[in-house]
C-alpha positions as MATLAB code, in Angstrom:
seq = 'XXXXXXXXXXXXXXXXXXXXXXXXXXXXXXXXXXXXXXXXXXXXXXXXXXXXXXXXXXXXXXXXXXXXXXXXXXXXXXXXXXXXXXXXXXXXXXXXXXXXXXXXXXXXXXXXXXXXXXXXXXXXXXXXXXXXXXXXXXXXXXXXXXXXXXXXXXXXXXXXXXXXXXXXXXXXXXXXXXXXXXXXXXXXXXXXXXXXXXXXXXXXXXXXXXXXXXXXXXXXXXXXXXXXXXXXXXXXXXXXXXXXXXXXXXXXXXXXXXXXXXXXXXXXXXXXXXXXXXXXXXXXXXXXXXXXXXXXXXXXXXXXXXXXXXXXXXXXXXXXXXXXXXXXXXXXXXXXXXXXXXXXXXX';
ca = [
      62.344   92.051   62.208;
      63.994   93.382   59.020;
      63.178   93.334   55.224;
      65.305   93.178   52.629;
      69.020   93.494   52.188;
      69.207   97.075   54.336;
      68.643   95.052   56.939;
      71.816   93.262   56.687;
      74.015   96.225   58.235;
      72.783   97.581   61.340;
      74.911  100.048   63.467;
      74.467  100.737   67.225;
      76.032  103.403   69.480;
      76.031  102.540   72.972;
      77.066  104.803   75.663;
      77.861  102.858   78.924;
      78.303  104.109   82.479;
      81.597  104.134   84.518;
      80.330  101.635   86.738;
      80.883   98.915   83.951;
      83.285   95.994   84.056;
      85.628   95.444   80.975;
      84.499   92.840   78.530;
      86.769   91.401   75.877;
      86.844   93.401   72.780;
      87.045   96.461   75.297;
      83.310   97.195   75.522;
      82.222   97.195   78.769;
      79.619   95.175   80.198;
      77.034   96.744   82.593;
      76.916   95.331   86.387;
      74.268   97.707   88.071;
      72.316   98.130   85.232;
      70.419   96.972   82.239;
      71.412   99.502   79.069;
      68.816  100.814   76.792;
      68.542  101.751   73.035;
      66.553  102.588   70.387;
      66.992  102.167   66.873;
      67.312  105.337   64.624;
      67.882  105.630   60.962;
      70.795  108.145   61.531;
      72.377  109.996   64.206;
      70.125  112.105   65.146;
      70.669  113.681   69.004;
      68.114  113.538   71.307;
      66.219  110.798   68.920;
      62.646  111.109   68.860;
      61.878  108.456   71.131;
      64.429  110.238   73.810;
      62.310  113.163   73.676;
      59.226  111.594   74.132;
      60.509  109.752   77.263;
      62.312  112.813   78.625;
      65.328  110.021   78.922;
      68.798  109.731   77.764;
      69.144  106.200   76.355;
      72.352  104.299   76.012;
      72.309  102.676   72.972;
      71.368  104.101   69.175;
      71.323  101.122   66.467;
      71.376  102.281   62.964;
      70.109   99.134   60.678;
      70.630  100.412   57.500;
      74.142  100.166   55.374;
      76.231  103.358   56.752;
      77.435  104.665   53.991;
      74.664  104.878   51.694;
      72.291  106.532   54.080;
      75.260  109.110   55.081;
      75.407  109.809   51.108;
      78.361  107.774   50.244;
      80.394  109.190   52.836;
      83.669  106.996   53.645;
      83.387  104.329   55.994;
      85.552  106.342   58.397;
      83.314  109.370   57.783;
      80.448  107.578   58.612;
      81.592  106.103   62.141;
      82.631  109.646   62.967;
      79.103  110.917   62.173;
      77.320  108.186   63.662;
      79.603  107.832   66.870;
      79.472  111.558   67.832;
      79.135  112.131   71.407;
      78.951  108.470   72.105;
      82.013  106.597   73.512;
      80.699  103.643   72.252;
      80.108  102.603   68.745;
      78.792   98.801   67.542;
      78.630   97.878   64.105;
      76.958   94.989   62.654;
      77.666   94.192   58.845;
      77.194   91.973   56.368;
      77.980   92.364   52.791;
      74.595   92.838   50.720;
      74.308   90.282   48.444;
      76.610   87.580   49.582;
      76.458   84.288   50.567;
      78.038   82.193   53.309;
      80.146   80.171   50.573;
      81.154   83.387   48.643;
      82.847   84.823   51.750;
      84.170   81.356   53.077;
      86.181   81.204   49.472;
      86.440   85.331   48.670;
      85.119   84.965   45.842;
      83.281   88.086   44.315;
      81.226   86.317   41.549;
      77.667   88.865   41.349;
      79.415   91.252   43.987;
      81.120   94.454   43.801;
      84.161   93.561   45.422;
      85.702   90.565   47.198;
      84.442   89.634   50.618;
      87.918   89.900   51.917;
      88.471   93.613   50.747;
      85.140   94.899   52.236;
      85.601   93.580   55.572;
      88.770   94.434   55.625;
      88.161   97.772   54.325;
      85.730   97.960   57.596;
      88.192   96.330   59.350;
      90.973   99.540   58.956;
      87.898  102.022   59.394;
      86.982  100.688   62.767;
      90.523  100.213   63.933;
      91.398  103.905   62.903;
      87.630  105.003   64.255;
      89.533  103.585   68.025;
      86.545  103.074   70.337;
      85.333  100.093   71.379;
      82.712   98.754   69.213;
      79.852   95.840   69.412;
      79.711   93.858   66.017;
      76.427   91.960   65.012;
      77.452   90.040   62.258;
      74.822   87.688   60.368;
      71.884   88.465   62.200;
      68.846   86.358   62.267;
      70.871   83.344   60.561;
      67.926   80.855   61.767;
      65.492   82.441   60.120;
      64.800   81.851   55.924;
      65.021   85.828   55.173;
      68.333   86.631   54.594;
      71.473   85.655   51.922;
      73.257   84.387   54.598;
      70.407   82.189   56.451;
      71.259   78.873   57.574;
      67.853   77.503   58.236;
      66.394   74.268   57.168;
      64.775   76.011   54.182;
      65.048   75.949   50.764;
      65.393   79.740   50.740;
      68.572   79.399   52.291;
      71.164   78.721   49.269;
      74.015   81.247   48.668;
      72.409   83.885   46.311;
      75.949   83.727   43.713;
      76.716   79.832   43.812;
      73.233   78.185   44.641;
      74.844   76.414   46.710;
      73.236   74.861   50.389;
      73.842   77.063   52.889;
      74.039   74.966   56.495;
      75.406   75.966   60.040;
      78.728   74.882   59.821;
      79.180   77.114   56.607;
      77.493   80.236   59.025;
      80.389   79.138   61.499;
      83.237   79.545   59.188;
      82.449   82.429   57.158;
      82.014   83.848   60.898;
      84.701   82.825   61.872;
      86.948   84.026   58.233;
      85.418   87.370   59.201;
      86.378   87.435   62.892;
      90.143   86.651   61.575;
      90.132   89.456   59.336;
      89.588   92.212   62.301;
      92.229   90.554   64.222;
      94.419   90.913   61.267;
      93.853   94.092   60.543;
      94.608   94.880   64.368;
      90.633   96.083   64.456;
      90.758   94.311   68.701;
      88.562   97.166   69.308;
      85.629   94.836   68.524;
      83.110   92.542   70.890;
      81.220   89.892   68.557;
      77.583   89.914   69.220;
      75.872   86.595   67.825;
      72.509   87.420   67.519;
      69.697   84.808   66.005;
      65.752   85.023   65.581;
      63.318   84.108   69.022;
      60.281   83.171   66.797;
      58.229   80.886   68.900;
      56.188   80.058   65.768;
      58.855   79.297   63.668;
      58.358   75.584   61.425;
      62.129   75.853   60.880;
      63.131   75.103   64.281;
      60.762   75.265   66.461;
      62.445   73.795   69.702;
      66.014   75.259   68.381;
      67.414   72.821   68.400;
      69.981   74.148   65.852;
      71.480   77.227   67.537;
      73.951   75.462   68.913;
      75.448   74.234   65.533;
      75.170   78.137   64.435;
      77.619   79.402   67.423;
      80.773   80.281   66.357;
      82.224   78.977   69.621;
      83.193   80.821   73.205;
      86.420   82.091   71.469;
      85.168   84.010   68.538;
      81.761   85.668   70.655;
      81.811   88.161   73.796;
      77.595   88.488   73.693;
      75.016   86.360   72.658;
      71.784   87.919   71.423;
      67.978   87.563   70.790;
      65.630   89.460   68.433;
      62.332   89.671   69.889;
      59.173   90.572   68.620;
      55.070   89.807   68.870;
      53.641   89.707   65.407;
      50.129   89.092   66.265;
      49.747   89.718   62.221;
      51.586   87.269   61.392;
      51.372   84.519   64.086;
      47.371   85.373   64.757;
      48.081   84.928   68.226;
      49.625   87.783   70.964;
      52.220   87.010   72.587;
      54.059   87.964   75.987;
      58.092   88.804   75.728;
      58.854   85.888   78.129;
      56.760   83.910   75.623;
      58.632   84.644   72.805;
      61.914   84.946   74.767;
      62.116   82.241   76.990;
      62.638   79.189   75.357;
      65.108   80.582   72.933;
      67.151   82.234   76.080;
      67.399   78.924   77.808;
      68.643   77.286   74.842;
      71.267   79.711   74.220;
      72.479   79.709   77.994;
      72.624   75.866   77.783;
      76.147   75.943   75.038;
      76.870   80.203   75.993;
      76.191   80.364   80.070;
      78.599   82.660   80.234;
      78.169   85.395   77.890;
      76.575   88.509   78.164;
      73.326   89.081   76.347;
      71.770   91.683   74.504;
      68.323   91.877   73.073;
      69.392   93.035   69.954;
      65.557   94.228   68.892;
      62.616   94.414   70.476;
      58.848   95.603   69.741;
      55.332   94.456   69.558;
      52.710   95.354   66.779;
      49.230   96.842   68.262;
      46.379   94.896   68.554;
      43.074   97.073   66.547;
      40.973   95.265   69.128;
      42.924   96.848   72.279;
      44.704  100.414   71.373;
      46.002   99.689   75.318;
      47.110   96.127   74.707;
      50.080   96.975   73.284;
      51.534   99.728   76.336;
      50.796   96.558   78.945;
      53.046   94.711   76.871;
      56.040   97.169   76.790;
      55.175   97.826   80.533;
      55.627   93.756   81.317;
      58.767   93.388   79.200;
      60.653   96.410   80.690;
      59.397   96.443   84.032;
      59.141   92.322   85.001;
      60.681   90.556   82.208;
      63.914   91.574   81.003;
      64.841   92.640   84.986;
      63.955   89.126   86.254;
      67.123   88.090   83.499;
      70.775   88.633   85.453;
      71.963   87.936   81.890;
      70.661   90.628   79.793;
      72.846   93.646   80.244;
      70.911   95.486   77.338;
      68.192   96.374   74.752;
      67.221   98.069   71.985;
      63.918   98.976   71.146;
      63.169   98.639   67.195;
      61.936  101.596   65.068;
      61.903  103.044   61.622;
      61.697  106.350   60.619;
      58.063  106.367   58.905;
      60.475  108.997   56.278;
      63.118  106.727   55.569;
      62.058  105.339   52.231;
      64.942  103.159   52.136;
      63.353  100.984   54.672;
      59.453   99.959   55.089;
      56.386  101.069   53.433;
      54.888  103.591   55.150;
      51.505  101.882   56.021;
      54.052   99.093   57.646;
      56.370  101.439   59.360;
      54.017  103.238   61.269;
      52.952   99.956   63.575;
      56.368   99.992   65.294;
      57.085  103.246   65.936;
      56.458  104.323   69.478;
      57.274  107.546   70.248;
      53.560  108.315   68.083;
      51.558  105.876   70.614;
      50.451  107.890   73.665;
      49.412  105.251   75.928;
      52.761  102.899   74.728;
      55.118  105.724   75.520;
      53.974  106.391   78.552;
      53.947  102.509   79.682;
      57.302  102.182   78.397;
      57.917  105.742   80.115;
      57.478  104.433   83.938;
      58.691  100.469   83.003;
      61.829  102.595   82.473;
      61.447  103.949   86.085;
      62.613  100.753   87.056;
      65.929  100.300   89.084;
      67.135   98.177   86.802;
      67.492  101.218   83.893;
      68.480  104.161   86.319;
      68.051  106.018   82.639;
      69.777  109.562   83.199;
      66.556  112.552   82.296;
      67.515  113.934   79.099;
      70.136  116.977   78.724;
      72.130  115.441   81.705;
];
């Protein structure tokens, strides 16, 4: 879940074990284990949600553009900052504004600069930044929220041309971007395709489409689901096998192969049930996502209730979870699980 354009860029730092096998794009994917992250405005070491578990997590995701919440530092700059004292850095980008069709043809009609020089511009910076990187590029494409969306909607129209957006044009502005990195000699990146699980969605309800969104085997080393229960927006609650299950199956159906990621992940509280919500992190973390050999990692969604680039306070606050006593601590012993083997924190 995301609002706005901030949403487009979202960074993640994941710090892997030694007893990882090599995935293409150098990041390693987990055997023995199932990673862990949270999301965090900006590098901040133990985050919050560390120190409330008493747990060193693997993976920090930043989902806000880099350089304007480091204060306009280079893109370079910004890596450093963000990567420090993790081995593994992930960046996933878009460029705010533009459209599938814009970066297909480079052209920079309504944007700053062409599509071509800004991901090539990130392009050098990652290359020169050297470690290996995860890259979630176009997130939530099935889904009518975003300039790049390629859902049956009539939101979904490149912002700058008005033009139709559909899934082949997600596939080769993907694809244009993909070719840039290699260009630029950037091979320190793994492609993470990550779309929307919304079980409730009236755009594609049995998903029917995902498979005409995948950039193909050759151009993705992880496939990814976002995964949330929005009881106040659905009116219903909903498990995360609910919301994750028919999604999953779809993907593994054209991607069997690929390692996945749960690229966010969170559940609103129900007023009705203050405990509702810490049985829900507790089945997730300790049945659900173990029971999947394919997920190798996720990444629990927060904001910082301070960041006022991101949600209004009032909204914020429902997703944070280091402030919910009873959800921390469920989320606390689900992380007890064998399948975590989370390291306590200061080790």
């Amino acid at each position: 879940m995301k609002t706005g354009y901030l949403a487009a860029a979202a960074i993640l730092a994941v710090l892997f074990a030694a007893s990882a096998e090599a995935q293409s794009g150098n990041v390693p994917i987990p055997r023995d284990r199932v990673y862990v992250g949270v999301m965090a405005p900006v590098a901040q070491t133990p985050t919050p949600l560390e120190r409330g578990l008493g747990m060193r997590l693997d993976i920090i995701q930043f989902n806000n553009l880099v350089t304007s919440e480091l204060g306009g530092a280079s893109k370079l700059a910004s890596l450093q900052k963000l990567g420090a004292g993790y081995p593994i850095l992930s960046l996933a980008l878009v460029q705010p504004h533009a459209g599938l069709h814009g970066t297909i043809t480079n052209n920079d009609a309504g944007l700053a600069q062409k599509p071509d020089d800004y991901y090539r511009e990130w392009a050098q910076a990652i290359k020169a930044y050297g470690k290996p990187m995860l890259l979630r590029w176009g997130v939530e494409m099935n889904e009518a929220n975003f300039p790049w969306c390629v859902a049956n909607s009539p939101r979904c129209v490149d912002p700058n041309t008005g033009e139709r957006q559909v899934p082949a044009d997600f596939v080769q502005a993907w694809r244009h971007v993909h070719d840039i990195f290699t260009a630029e000699g950037a091979t320190n990146v793994s492609w993470v395709w990550c779309p929307s699980a919304d079980p409730r969605s009236r755009i594609d309800p049995d998903y029917d489409a995902l498979q005409s969104m995948y950039p193909g085997d050759a151009y993705v080393d992880w496939t990814c689901l976002d995964v949330y229960n929005k009881p106040a927006m659905t009116h219903e609650w909903l498990s995360f096998g609910q919301v994750l299950d028919r999604p999953m199956a779809r993907i593994l159906s054209f991607a069997p192969n690929k390692p996945m990621i749960i690229g966010e992940t969170n559940t609103q509280t129900d007023p009705s049930d203050p405990n509702r919500r810490a049985q829900w992190f507790a089945d997730a973390f300790g049945a659900e996502i173990p029971k999947h050999p394919q997920i190798r990692a996720v990444v629990i969604w927060q904001q910082d209730r301070s960041n006022t680039l991101t949600l209004p306070a009032m909204r914020r606050i429902d997703w944070m979870v280091e402030d919910d006593g009873p959800a921390l601590s469920a989320l606390r012993g689900a992380l007890g699980n064998g399948a975590y083997r989370l390291a306590p924190l200061g080790q």
